[in-house]
N, C-alpha and C positions, 0 to 999 in steps of 0.2 A: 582846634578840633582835628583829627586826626585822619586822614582819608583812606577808607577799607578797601583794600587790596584786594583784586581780582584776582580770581584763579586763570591760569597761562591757559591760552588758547594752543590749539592740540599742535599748532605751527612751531608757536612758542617753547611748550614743550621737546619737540620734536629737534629744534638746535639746539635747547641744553646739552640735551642728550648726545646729539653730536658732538657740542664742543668737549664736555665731559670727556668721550671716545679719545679725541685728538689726545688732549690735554696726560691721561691715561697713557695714552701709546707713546707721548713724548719724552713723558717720567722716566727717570734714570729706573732700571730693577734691578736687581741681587741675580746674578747668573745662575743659572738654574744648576743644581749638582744633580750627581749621577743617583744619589739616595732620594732627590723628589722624583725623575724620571719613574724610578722602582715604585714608588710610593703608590705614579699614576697609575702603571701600570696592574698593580696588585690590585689596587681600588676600583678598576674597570674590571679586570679576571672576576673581584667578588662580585661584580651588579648583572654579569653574566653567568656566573654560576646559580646569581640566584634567579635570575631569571628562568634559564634552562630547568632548575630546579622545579620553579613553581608552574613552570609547564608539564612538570611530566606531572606531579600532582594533582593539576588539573585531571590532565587524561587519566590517573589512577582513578579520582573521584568519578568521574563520567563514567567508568567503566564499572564503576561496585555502583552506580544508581542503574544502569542498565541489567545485570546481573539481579542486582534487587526486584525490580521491576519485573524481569523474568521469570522469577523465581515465585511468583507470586500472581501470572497474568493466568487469566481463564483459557480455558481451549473447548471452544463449539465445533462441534462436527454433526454431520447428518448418523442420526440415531441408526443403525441398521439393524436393531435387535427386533426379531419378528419377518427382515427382510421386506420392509413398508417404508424402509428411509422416502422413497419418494412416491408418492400414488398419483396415478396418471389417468386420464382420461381415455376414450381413443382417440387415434390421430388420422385428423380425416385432412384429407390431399384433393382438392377440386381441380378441375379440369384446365384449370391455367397454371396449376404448382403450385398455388396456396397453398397454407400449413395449417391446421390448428388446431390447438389442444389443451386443456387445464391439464394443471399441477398443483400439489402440496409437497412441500418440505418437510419433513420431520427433523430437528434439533435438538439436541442437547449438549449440557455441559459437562464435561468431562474433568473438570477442576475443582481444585476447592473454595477458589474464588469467584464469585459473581460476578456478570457476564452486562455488561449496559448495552442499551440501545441493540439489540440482537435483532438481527433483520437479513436476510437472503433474496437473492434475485438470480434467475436464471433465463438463459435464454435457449432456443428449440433449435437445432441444425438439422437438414434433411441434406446431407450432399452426399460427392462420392471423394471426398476428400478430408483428411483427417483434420489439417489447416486453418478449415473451417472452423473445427469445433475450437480448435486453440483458439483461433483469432475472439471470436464470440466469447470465449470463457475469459479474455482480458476487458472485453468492454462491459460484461458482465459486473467487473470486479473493482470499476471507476468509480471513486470517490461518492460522483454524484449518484450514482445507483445503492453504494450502500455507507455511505458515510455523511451523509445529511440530518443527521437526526433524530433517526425514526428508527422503530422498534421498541422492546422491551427487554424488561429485566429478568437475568435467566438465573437463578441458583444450582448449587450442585444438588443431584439429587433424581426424583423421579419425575420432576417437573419439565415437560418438554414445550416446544414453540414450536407452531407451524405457520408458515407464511405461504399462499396460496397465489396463484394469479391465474386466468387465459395466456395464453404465446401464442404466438402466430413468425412465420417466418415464409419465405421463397424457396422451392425445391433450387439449390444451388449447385450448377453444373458445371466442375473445372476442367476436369480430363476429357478436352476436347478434340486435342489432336492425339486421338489414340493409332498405335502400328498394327497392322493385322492380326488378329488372336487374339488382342487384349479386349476386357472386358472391364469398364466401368460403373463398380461395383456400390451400391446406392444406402446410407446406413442413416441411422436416428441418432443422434444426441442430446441429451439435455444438459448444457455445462455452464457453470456461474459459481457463485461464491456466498458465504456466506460474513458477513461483517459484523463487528462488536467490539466494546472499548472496553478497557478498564479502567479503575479509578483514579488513576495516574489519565485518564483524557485518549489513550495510546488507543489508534484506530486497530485492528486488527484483523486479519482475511483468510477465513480457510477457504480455496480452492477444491472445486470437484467436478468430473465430469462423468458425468454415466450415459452409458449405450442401451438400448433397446433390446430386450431378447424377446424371445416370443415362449410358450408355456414350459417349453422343453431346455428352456436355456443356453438354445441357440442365437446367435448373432439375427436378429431382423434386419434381410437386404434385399435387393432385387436386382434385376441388371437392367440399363439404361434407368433413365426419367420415369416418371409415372405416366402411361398412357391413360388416361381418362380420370376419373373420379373413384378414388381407392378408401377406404380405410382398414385402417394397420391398430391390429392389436399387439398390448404388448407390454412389459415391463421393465424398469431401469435398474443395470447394476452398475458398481463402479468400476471405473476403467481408468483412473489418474486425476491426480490434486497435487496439495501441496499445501502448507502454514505456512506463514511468515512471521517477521520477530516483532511485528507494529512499528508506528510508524505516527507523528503527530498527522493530524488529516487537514487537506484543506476548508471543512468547514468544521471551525473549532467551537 
């Protein structure tokens, strides 16, 4: 009877393989010529060229899906035909610098391609520094404010979205160490973003920020802080934004 053979333990294996090597490096070889040198060397230049090759391919492919994708992505912005892009409440100011005020957005899409998940969020500045409103219009424009997955569907066309909320914010006072004769001058903002994908997944942010005027379509300011319990009338127009090209979001 015949006794079946085990398969080598990975040890076992392991000094074949070794002696092999030895046995190998021991063996007489045919001295290498100058025509296998060339040979290697040609054979390496091709596995590099193709390499390099199918890298830039790569990046040409990447570049015509982005292009496509572009070519093809929605563009929302706040509606301002009729000059109602934003309808505001008034803005009442209590006696400690509380802020607060409702708003609506007015939206639409300006493409031919349909707009998901369309959703805006802004937030209320009362400073005397512009900074302010910057810094506010970026946290505005965080993932988690408008790329969570909420909103709706927007077509080209006459169909518009309004997303409403209360703000509230702190009369925010920087220019504290003012030099003589300067005055610290006090102004409204309302600055945030508006977010939407398309159907490539691709997050997407229009930027806006708009200032306050009052009936005349002057700047709404005043100098110093608020003394007492104020309310300010008034309406927003735009004063700076920005689109960007999208971007995959962190909640996908």
């Amino acid at each position: 009877m015949t006794e079946e053979r085990l398969p080598p333990t990975p040890s076992e294996f392991i000094d074949a393989v070794h002696d092999w090597l030895l046995h190998w490096w021991d063996a007489p070889h045919e001295k290498s010529k100058p025509a296998d040198w060339a040979m290697v060397g040609l054979t390496i230049g091709v596995a590099v060229a193709a390499f390099v090759s199918a890298f830039i391919i790569q990046g040409q492919l990447e570049e015509a899906r982005t292009q496509t994708r572009l070519s093809v992505r929605p563009f929302v912005g706040l509606d301002d035909e009729g000059g109602d892009a934003i309808q505001n409440s008034v803005l009442h100011i209590d006696e400690n610098g509380n802020a607060y005020m409702q708003y609506v957005i007015r939206g639409k899409n300006f493409s031919i391609a349909p707009a998901m998940e369309v959703f805006s969020y802004a937030n209320l500045v009362v400073s005397d520094d512009l900074n302010a409103a910057l810094e506010q219009g970026k946290e505005a424009c965080r993932d988690e404010r408008i790329g969570n997955h909420i909103g709706t569907v927007l077509f080209q066309g006459k169909n518009r979205v309004f997303t409403g909320f209360p703000t509230t914010t702190k009369v925010d006072a920087r220019r504290l160490n003012l030099k003589p004769g300067e005055r610290a001058m006090f102004s409204v903002w309302l600055t945030g973003c508006i977010g939407y994908r398309d159907q490539f997944n691709f997050l997407y942010r229009t930027k806006f920020r708009y200032q306050m005027v009052d009936s005349k379509g002057s700047v709404v300011s005043w100098i110093g802080p608020p003394e007492g319990a104020i309310d300010v009338t008034g309406k927003f127009i735009a004063t700076g934004g920005e689109i960007d090209a999208g971007e995959i979001p962190k909640f996908k």
